[in-house]
C-alpha positions in Angstrom: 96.6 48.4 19.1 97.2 44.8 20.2 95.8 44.2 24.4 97.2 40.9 25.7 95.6 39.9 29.2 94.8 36.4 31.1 98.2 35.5 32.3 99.1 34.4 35.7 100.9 32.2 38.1 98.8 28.6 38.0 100.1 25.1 38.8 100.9 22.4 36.5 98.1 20.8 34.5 95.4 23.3 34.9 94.0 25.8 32.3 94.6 29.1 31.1 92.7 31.0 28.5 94.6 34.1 27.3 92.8 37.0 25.2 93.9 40.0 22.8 92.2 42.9 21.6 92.9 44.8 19.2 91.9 48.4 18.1 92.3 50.6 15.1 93.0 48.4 12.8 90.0 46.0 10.7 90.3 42.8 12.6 89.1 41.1 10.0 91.4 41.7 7.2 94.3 40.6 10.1 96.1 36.9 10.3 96.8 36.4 13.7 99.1 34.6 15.8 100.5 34.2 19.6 104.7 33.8 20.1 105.9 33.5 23.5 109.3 34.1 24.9 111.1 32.3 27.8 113.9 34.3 29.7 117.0 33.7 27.9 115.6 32.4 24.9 114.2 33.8 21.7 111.0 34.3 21.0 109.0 31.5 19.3 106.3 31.1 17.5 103.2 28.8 19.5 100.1 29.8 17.1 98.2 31.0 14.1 94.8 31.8 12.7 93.9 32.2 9.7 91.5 35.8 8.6 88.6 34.1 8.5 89.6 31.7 11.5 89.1 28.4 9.3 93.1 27.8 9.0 94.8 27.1 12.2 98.5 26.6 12.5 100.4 25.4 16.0 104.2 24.8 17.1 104.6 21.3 17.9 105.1 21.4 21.4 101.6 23.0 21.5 99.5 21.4 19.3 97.4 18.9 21.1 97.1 20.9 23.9 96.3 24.7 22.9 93.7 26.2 20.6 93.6 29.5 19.0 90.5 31.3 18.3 89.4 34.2 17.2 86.0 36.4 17.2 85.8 38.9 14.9 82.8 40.7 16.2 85.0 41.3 19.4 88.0 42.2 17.6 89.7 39.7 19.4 91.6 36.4 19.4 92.2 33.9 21.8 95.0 31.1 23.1 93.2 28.7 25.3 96.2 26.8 27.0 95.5 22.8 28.4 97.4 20.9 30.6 99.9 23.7 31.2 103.7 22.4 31.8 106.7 24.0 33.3 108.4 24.5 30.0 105.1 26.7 28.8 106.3 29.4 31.6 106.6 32.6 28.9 105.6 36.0 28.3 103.1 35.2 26.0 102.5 37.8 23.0 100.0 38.3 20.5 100.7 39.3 16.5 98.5 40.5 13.6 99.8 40.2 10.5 98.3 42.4 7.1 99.3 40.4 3.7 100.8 37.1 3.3 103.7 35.4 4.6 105.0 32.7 6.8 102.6 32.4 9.8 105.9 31.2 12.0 108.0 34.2 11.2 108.0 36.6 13.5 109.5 39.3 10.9 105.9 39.1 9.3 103.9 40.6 11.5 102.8 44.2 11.8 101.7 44.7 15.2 102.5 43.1 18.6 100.5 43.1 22.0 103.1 43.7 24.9 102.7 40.2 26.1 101.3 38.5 29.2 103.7 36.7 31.3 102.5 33.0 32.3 104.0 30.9 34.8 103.8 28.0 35.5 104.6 25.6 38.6 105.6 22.1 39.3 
């Protein structure tokens, strides 16, 4: 129900805009988020919108240089990625979450995309 796409291999610094779209499910009614998940690490939370995309929520180590976005009329939301470093190299998933909870916790959510791998190079 979740697609995740725009990944790749790209050099450090440049830009990366990654997209999900969802089906069967009203979009609208969703929180959504994007987690990523290094190899050997857990996976971690990196983003958050709010239903109505007016509440936005980031990690720390993202927050000045990603934005999350979301268009409802597409049914889909969006992780635009700046100034991409080495330590951003993840498989990069997307969440939708129904009813309320913490927007970091990954045991919220209801549905996950099956993720986008993003690398990065120095």
């Amino acid at each position: 129900q979740l697609q995740a796409s725009g990944g790749g291999l790209v050099q450090t610094g440049v830009s990366l805009r990654l997209s999900c779209a969802a089906s069967g499910l009203t979009f609208s009614t969703y929180a959504l988020a994007w987690f990523r998940q290094a190899p050997g690490k857990e996976r971690e939370f990196v983003a958050a919108i709010g239903r109505s995309g007016s509440s936005t929520y980031y990690a720390a180590s993202v927050k000045v240089r990603f934005t999350i976005s979301r268009d409802n009329g597409k049914n889909t939301v969006y992780l635009r990625m700046n100034t991409l470093k080495p330590e951003d190299t993840a498989v990069y998933y997307c969440a939708a979450r129904r009813y309320s909870g913490s927007y970091a916790s990954r045991s919220d959510y209801d549905y996950w995309g099956q993720g986008t791998q993003v690398t990065v190079s120095s």
